[in-house]
C-alpha positions as CSV (number, residue, x, y, z in Angstrom):
1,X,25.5,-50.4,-73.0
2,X,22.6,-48.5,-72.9
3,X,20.1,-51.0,-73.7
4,X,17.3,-51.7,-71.6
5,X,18.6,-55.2,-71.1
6,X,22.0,-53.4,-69.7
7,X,20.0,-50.6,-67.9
8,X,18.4,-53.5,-66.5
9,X,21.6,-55.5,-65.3
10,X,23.3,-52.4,-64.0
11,X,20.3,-51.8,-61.5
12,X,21.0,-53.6,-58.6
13,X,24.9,-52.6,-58.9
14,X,24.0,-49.5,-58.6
15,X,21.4,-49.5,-56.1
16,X,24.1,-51.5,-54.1
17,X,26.3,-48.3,-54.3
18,X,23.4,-46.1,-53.4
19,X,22.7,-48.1,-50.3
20,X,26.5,-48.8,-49.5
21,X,27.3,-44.9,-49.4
22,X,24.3,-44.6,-47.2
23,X,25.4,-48.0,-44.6
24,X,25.3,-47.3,-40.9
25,X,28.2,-45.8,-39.6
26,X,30.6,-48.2,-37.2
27,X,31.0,-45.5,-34.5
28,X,31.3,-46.4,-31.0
29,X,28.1,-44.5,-30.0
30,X,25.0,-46.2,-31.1
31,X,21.7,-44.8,-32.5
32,X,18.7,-45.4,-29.9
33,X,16.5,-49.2,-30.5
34,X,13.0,-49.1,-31.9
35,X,10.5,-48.8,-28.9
36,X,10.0,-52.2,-28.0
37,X,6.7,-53.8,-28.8
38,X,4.2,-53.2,-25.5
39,X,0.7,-54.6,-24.6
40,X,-1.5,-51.5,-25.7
41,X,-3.4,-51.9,-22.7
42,X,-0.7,-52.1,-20.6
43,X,0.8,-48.9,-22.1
44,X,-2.6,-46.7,-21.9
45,X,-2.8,-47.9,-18.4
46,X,0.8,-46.6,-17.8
47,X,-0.1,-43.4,-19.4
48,X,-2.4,-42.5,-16.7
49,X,-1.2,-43.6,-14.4
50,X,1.6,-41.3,-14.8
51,X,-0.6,-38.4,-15.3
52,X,-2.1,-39.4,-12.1
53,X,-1.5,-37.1,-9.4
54,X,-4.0,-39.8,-6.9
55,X,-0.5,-41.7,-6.5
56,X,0.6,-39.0,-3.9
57,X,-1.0,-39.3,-0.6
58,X,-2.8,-36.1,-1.0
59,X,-3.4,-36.4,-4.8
60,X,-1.3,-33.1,-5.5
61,X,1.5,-34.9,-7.6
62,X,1.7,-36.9,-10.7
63,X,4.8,-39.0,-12.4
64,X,4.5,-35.9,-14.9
65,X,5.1,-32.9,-12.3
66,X,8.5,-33.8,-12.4
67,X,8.7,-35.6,-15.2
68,X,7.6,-32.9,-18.0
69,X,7.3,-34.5,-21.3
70,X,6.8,-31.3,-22.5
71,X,10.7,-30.0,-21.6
72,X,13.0,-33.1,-22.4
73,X,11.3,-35.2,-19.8
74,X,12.9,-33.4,-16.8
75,X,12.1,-30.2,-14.5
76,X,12.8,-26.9,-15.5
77,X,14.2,-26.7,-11.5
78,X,17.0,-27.1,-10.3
79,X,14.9,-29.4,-7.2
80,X,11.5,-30.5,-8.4
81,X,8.9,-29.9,-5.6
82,X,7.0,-32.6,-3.3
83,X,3.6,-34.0,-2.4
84,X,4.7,-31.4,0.7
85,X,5.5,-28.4,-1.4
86,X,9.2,-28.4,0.3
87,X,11.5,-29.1,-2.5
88,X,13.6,-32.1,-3.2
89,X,17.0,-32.6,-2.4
90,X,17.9,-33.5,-6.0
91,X,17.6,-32.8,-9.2
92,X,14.9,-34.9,-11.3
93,X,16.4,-36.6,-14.4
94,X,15.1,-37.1,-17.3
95,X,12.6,-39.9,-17.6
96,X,13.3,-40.1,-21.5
97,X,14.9,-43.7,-22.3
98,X,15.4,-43.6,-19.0
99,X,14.9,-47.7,-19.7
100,X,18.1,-48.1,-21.2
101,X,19.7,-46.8,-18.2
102,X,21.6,-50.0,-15.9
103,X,20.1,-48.4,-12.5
104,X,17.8,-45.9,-11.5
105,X,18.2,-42.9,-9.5
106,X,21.5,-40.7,-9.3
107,X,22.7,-43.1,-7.1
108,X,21.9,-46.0,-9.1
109,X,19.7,-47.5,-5.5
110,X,17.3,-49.4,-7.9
111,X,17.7,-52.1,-10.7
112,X,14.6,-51.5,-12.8
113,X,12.0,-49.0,-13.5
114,X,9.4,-51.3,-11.5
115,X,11.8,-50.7,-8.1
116,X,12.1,-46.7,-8.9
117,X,8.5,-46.4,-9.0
118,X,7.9,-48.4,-6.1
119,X,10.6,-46.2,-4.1
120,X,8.9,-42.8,-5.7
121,X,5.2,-43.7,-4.4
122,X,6.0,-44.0,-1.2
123,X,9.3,-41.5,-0.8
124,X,8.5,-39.2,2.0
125,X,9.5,-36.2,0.1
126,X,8.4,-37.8,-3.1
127,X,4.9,-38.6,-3.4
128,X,4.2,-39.6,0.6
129,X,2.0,-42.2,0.1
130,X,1.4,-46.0,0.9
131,X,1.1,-48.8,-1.6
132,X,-1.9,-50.2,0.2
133,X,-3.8,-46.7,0.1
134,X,-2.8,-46.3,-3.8
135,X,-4.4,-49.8,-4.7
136,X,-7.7,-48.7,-2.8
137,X,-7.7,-45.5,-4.1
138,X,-7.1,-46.6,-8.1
139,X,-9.8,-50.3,-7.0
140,X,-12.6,-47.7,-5.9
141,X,-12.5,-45.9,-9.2
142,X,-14.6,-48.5,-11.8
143,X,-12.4,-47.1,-14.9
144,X,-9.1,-48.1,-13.2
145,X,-10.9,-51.3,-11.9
146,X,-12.0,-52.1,-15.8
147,X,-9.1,-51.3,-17.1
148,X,-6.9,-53.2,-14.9
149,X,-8.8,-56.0,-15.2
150,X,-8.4,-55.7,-19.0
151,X,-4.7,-55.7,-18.9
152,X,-4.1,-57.8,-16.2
153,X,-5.6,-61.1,-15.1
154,X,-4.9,-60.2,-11.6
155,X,-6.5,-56.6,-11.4
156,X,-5.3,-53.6,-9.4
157,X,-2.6,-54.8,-7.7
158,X,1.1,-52.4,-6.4
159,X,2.8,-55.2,-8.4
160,X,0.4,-54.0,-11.7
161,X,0.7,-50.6,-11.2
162,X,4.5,-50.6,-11.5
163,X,4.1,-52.8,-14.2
164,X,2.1,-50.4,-16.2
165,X,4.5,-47.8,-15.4
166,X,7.4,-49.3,-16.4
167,X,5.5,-50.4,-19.4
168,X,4.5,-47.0,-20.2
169,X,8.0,-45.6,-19.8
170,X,9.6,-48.1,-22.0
171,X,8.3,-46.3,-24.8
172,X,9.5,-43.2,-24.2
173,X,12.2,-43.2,-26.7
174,X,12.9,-40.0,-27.9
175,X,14.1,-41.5,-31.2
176,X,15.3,-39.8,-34.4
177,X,17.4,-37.1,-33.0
178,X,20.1,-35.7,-35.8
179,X,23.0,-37.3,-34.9
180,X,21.1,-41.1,-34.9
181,X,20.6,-40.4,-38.5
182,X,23.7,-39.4,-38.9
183,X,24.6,-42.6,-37.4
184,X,22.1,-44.2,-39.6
185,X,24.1,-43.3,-42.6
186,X,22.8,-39.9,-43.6
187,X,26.2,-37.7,-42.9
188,X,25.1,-34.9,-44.7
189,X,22.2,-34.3,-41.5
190,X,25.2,-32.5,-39.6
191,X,27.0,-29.7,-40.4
192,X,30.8,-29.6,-40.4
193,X,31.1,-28.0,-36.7
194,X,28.6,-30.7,-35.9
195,X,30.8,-33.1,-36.8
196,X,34.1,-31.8,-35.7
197,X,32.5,-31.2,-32.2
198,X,31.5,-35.4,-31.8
199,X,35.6,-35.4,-32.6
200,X,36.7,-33.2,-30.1
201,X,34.0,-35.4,-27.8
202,X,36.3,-38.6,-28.8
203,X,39.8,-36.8,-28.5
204,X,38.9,-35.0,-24.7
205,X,37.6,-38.4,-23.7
206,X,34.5,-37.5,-22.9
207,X,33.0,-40.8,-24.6
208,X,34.8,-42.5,-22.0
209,X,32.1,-42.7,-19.8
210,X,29.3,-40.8,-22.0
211,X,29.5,-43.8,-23.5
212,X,26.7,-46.9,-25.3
213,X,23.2,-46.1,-26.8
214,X,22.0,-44.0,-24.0
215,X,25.4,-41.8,-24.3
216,X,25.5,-42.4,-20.6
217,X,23.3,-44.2,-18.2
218,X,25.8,-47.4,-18.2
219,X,28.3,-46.8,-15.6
220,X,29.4,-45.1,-11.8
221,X,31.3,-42.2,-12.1
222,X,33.1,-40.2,-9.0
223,X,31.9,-36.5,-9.3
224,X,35.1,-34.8,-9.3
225,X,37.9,-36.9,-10.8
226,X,40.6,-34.3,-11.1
227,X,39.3,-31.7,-8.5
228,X,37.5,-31.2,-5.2
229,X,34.3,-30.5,-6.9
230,X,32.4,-30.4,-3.9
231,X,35.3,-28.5,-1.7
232,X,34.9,-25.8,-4.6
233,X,31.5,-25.6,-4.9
234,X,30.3,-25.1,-1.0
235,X,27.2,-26.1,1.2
236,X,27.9,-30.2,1.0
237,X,24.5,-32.1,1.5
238,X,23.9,-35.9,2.1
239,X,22.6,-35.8,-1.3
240,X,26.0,-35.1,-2.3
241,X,27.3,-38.9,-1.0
242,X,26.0,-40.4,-4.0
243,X,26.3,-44.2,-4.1
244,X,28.3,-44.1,-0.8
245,X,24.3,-43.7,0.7
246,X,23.6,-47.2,-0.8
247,X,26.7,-49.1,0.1
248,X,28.5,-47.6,2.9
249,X,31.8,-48.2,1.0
250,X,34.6,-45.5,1.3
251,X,35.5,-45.5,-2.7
252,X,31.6,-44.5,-3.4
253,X,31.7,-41.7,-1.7
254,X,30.5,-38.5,-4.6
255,X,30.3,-41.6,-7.3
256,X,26.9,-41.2,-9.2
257,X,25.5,-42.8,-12.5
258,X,26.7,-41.1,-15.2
259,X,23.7,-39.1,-16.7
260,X,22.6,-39.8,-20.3
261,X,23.2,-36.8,-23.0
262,X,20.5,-37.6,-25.0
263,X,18.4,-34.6,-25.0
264,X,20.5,-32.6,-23.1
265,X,20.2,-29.4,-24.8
266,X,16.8,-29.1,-23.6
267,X,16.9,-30.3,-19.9
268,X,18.8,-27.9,-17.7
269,X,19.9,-27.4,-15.0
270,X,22.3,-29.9,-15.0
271,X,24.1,-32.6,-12.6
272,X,22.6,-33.8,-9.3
273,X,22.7,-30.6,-7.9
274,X,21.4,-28.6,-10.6
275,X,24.1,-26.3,-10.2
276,X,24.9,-25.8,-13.9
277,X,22.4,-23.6,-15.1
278,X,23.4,-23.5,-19.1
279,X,25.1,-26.7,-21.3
280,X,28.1,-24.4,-21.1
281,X,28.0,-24.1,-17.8
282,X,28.1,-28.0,-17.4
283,X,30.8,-28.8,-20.2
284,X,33.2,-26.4,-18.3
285,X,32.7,-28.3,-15.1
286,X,33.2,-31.0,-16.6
287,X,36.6,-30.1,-18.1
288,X,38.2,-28.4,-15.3
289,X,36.8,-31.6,-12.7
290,X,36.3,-34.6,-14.5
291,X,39.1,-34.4,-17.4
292,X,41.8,-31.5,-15.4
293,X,42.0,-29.8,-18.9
294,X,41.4,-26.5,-20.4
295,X,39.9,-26.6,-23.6
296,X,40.0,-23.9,-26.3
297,X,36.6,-21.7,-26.7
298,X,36.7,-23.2,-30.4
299,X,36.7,-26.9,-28.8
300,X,34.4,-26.2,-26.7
301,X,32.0,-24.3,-28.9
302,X,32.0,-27.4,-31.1
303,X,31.3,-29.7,-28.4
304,X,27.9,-27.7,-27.6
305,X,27.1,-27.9,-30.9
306,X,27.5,-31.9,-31.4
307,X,25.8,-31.9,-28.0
308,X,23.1,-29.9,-29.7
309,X,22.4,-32.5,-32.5
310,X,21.5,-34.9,-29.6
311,X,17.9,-33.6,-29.2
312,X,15.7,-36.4,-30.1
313,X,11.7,-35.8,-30.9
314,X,8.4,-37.6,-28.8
315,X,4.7,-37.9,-30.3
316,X,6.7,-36.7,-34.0
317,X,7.5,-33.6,-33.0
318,X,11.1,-32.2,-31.5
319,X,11.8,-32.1,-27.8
């Protein structure tokens, strides 16, 4: 039997083991998509655009002031701050495969990325400005002009600009975080807590609406299930209506779009308000108002550190 002939026979049976043990895993979380393939143009064109800060009417704020690459994609803020310098009334998600969400906005008040930038451009706390003054402000500058003209037939149009957004943003995938390997097939990536803490994530029932790719970003969610949240926490703002403010229906009153975890470690503060200043702060929230348990520090401790292994990386590096 060990003959190169039967060296050579037992090859692929044994590769077939190798590859076997390392199989993706048939969890109910999935590991983020490949970005999906973009016009190059299209994508530079995104990219600054949303370094541009000649969207807002007085060319003081870019996509990026809010949305920091640099830090998970989010603000650092609880409320990021406007075109005005007064701040918002609510706390800036993460822009971070922010594509595989099913709406945008807390609220969930727009369907695509296109719609969310179209709404951002011209909020009045936002970036103040006019779609008609943003297309003759990016048509009088001969390198937008060009390179609009290279990536799309039709030039510098508000249609084209939100395109090349969107485009853009679709590729922020913030792929390869430890527990997408894991998912991947590599289990040894995560330690034993690690792995004990994505358990106690099942068993609480957390998964039940941190749930699909994004971990999140898939479903409406009242904001205090098992507890006056809101009652508890003080100072109620309209803000605080959540969806209600899009449909004017009773049962969506403080119901918002579940967040995404992805990255989570790294883009406090958390929730709408941005009350939660630490991860622990948020996962006790969470326990006492959306699940009306009380976990043990151990449980707990373990869910942070699954939460941990979320952290993806951008441009090759970690977030």
């Amino acid at each position: 039997m060990s003959s190169p002939f039967y060296s050579l026979l037992l090859a692929p049976l044994l590769g077939y083991c190798l590859i076997a043990s390392g199989a993706p895993l048939d969890e109910p979380l999935k590991p983020l998509p490949a970005v999906p393939q973009q016009n190059p143009l299209q994508v530079e064109l995104g990219r600054r655009l949303f370094n541009e800060p000649r969207l807002s009417v007085n060319n003081t704020l870019s996509c990026a002031s809010c949305h920091r690459l640099e830090v998970g994609g989010a603000d650092t803020q609880a409320f990021s701050i406007g075109f005005n310098g007064v701040p918002l009334t609510i706390n800036t998600p993460s822009v971070f495969n922010s594509s595989l969400n099913f709406r945008q906005f807390w609220n969930g008040r727009a369907d695509t990325l296109e719609t969310q930038v179209h709404e951002v451009v011209q909020s009045p706390s936002e970036m103040g400005s006019h779609w008609e003054h943003v297309v003759q402000t990016l048509t009088a500058d001969p390198a937008y002009k060009s390179a609009f003209a290279k990536a799309y037939p039709d030039g510098v149009t508000m249609n084209n600009v939100q395109k090349a957004l969107a485009t853009y943003e679709r590729t922020l995938i913030s792929a390869n975080s430890r527990f997408d390997q894991y998912l991947l097939g590599n289990t040894e990536i995560l330690t034993i807590e690690e792995k004990y803490g994505y358990q106690r994530f099942k068993d609480y029932g957390c998964i039940a609406c941190h749930q699909g790719v994004n971990i999140g970003g898939n479903m409406f969610q009242k904001f205090g299930v098992m507890g006056d949240y809101f009652e508890v926490r003080g100072n109620p703002t309209e803000a605080d209506l959540g969806r209600y403010l899009v449909t004017k229906a009773e049962e969506d009153r403080n119901v918002f779009k579940v967040p995404s975890l992805r990255n989570v470690a790294v883009t406090a503060p958390y929730f709408h308000d941005g009350s939660a200043k630490t991860l622990e702060d948020a996962v006790d929230v969470m326990f006492k108002f959306q699940l009306g348990r009380v976990p043990s520090e151990k449980d707990k401790t373990l869910i942070i550190k699954f939460l941990k292994t979320l952290t993806g990386e951008w441009g090759g590096k970690p977030l």
